[in-house]
N, C-alpha and C positions, 0 to 999 in steps of 0.2 A: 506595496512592499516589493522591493527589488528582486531580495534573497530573503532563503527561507528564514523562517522567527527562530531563536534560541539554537542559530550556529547549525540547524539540520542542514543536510546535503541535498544539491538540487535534485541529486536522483538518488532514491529509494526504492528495496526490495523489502516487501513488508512478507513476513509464512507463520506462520503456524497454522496449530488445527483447525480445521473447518469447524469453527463455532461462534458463537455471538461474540466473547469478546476479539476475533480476529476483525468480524464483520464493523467493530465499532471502530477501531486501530485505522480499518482504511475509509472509515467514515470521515475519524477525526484526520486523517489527512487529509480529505476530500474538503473539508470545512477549514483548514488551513491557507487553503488555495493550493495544493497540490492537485492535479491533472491523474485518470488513468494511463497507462502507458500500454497500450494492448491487454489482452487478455489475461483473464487468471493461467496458471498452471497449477495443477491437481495432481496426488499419488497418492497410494496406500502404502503406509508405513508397514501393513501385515496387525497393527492394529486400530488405528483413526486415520480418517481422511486428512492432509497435509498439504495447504494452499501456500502461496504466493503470486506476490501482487507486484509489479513495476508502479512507481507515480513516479511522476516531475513535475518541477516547481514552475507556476505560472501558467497563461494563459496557450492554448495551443498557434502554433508560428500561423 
């Protein structure tokens, strides 16, 4: 596939809580064929841990 399935954008910023359902979110992009894009970035809200994830779509160059 060219582009991403159902119109998503080639780049994505995936956050929420640091918990399973976050961990599935950039699974199931992972399994879309979206790519990491560097590393997580992590904070404390003052009460849960708070991730986000870069991907892009495709094979890396």
């Amino acid at each position: 596939m060219i582009t991403p399935p159902d119109g998503l954008p080639v780049y994505r910023v995936l956050t929420g809580p640091d918990d399973a359902a976050f961990c599935h979110r950039v699974s199931e992009a992972l399994a879309l064929g979206y790519r990491l894009h560097g590393g997580p970035a992590v904070t404390f809200n003052g009460e849960r841990v708070i991730v986000a994830q870069a991907v892009l779509w495709g094979e890396q160059p």
